[in-house]
N, CA, C and O of each residue as an XYZ file, in Angstrom:
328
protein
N       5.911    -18.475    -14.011
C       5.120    -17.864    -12.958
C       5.614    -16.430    -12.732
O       6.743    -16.033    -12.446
N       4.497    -15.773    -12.933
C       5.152    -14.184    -12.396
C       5.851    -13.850    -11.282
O       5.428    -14.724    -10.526
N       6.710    -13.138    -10.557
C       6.971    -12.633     -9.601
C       6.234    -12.147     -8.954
O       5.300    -11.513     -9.445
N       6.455    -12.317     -7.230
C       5.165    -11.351     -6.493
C       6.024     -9.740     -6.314
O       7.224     -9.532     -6.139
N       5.029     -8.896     -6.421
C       5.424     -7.196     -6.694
C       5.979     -6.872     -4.511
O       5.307     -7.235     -3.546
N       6.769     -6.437     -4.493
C       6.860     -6.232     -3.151
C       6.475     -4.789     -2.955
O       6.847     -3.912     -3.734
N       5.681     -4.548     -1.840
C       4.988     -3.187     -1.269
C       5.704     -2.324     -0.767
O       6.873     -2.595     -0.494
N       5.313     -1.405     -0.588
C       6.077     -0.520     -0.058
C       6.769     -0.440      1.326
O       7.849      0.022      1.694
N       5.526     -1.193      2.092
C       6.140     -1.525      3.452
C       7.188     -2.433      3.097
O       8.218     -1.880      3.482
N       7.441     -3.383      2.641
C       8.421     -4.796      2.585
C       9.574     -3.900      1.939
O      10.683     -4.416      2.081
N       9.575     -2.541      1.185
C      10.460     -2.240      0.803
C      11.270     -1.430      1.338
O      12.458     -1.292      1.047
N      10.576     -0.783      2.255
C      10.996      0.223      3.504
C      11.857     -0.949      4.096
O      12.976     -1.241      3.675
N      11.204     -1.586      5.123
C      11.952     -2.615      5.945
C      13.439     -3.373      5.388
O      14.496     -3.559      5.990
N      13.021     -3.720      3.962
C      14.340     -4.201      3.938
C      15.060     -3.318      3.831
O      16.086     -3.459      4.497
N      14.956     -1.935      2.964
C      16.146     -1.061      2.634
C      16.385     -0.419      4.143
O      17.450      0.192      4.237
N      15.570     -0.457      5.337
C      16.374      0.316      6.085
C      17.164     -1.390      6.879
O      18.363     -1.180      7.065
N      16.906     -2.331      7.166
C      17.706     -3.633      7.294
C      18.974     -3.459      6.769
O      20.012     -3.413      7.428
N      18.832     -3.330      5.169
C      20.422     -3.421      4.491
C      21.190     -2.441      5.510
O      22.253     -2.880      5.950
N      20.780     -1.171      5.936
C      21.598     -0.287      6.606
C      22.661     -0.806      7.253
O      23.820     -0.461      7.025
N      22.226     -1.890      8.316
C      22.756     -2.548      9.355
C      23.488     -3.875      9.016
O      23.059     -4.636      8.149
N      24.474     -4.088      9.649
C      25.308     -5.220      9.767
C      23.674     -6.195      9.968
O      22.528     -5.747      9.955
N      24.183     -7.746     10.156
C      23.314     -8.479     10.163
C      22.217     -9.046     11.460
O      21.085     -9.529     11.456
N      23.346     -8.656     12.672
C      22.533     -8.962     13.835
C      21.587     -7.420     13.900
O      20.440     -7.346     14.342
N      22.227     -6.500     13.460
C      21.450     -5.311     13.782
C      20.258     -5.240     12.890
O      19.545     -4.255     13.082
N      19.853     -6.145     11.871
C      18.891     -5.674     11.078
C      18.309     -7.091     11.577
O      17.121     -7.103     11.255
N      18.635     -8.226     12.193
C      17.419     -9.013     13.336
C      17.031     -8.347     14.151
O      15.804     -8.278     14.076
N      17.653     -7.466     15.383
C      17.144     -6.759     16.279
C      16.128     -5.435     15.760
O      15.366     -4.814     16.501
N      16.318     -5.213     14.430
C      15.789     -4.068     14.077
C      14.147     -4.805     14.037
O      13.168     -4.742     14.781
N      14.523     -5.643     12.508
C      13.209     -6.498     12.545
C      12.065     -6.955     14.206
O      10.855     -6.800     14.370
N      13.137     -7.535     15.163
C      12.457     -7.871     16.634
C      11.920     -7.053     16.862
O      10.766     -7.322     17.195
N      12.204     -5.894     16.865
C      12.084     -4.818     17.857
C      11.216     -4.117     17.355
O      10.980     -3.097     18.003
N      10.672     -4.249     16.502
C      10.022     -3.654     15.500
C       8.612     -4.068     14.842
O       7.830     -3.532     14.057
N       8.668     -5.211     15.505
C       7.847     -6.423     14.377
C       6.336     -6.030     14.524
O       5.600     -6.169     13.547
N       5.933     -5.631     15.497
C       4.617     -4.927     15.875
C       4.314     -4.259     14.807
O       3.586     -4.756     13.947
N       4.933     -2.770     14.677
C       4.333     -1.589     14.523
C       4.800     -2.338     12.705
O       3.796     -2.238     11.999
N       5.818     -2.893     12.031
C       5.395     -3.510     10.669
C       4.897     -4.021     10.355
O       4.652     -3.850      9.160
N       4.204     -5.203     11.081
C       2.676     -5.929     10.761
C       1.578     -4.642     11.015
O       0.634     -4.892     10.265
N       1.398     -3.829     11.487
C       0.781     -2.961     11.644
C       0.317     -2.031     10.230
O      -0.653     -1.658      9.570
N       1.403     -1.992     10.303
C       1.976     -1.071      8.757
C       1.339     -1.488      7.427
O       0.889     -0.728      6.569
N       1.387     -3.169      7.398
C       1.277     -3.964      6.336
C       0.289     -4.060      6.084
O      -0.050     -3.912      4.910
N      -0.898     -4.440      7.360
C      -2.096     -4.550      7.402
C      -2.701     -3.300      6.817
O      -3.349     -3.537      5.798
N      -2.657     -1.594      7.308
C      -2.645     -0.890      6.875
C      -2.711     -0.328      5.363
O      -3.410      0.544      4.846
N      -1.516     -1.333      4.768
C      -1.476     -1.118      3.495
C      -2.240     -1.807      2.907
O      -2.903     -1.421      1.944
N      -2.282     -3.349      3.569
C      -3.106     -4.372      2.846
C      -4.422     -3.672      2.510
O      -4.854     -3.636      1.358
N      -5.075     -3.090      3.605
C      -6.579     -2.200      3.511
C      -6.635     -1.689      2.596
O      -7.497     -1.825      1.727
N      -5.116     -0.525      2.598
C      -5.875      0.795      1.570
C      -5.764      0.093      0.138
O      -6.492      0.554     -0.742
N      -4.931     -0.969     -0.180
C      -4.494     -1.671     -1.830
C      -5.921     -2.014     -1.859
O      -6.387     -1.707     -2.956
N      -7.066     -2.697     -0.826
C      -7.998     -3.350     -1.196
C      -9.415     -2.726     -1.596
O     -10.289     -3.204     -2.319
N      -9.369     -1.349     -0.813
C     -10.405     -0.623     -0.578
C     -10.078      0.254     -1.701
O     -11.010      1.041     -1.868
N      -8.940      0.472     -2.705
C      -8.794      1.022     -3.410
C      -8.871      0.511     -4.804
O      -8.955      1.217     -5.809
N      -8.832     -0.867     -4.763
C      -8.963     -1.832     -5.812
C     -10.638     -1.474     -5.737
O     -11.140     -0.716     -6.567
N     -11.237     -1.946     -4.921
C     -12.977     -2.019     -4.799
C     -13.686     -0.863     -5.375
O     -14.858     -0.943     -5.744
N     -12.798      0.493     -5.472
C     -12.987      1.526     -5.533
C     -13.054      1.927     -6.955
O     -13.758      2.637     -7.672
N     -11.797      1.005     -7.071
C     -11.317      1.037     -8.848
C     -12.597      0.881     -9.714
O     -13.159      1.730    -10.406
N     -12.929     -0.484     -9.488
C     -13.704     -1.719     -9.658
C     -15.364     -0.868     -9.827
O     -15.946     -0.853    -10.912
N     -16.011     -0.132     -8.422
C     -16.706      0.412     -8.150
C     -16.624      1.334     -9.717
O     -17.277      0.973    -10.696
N     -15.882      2.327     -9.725
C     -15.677      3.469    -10.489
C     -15.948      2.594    -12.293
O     -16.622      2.828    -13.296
N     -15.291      1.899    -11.993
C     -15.513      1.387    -13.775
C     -16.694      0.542    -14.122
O     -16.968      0.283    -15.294
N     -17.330      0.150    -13.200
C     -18.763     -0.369    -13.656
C     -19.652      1.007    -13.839
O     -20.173      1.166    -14.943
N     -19.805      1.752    -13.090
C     -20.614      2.926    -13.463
C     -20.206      3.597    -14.425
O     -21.100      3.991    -15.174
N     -18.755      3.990    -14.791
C     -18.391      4.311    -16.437
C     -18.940      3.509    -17.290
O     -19.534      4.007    -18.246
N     -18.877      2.241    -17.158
C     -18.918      1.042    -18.255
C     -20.631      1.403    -18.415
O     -21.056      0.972    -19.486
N     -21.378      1.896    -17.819
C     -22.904      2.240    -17.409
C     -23.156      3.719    -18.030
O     -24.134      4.262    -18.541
N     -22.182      4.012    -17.825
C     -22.677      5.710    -18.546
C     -22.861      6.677    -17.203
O     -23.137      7.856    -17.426
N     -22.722      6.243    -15.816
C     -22.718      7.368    -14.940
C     -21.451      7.763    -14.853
O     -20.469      7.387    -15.493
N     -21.594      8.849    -13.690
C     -20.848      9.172    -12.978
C     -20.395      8.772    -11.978
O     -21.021      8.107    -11.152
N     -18.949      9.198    -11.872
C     -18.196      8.547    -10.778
C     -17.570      9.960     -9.970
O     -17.471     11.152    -10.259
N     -17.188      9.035     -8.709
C     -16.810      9.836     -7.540
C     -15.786     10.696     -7.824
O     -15.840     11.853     -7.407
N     -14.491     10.147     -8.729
C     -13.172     10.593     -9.087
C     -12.928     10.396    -10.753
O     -13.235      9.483    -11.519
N     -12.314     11.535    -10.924
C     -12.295     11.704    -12.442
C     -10.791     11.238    -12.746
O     -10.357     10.933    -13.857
N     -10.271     11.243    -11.856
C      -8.470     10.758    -12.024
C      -7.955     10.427    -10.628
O      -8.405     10.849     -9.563
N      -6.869      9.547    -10.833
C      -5.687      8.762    -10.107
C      -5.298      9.939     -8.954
O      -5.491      9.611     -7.784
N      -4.774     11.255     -9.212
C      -4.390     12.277     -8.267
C      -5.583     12.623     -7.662
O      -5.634     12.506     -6.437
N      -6.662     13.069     -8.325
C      -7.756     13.879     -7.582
C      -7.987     12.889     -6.601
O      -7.907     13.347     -5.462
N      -8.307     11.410     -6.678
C      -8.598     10.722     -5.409
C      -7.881     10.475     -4.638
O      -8.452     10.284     -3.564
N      -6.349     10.310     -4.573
C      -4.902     10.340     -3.914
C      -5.301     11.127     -2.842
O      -5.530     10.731     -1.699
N      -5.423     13.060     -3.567
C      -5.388     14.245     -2.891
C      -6.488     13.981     -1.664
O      -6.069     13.910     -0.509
N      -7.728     13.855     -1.917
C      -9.174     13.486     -1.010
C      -8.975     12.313     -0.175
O      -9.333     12.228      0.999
N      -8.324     11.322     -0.916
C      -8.249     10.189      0.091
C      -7.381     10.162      1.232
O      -7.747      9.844      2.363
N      -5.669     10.666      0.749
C      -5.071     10.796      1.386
C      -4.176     12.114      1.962
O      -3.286     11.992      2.804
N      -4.548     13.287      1.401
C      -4.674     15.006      1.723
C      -2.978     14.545      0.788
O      -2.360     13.532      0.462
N      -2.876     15.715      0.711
C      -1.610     16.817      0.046
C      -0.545     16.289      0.173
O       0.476     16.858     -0.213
């Protein structure tokens, strides 16, 4: 079975966790737990809306049109500025 890929949020959180002794990276997590489900959800969106996007973009290649974005950066830059 493959491994699941961990996100960027899950990777933030733990590496700033390791920082802290062990009660301090529970209280970090507590104290916190809001605005990282927040975060996650966030990400969950843009992975999905960007997959759809993918998805979107390669049926109209596979068709012979045109698409919105010609590359990986140019839509980065528009989607998410500079």
């Amino acid at each position: 079975m493959e491994q699941r890929k961990q996100t960027a949020v899950e990777w933030l959180v733990i590496h700033l966790a390791k920082k802290h002794n062990e009660f301090q990276a529970l209280t970090f997590y507590h104290d916190h737990h809001e605005e990282i489900k927040q975060a996650k959800q966030m990400e969950r969106s843009q992975i999905q809306e960007s997959y759809c996007d993918g998805f979107d973009d390669g049926y109209l290649l596979a068709n012979g049109e045109d698409t919105e974005f010609d590359d990986c950066y140019l839509y980065y830059q528009e989607t998410y500025g500079k």
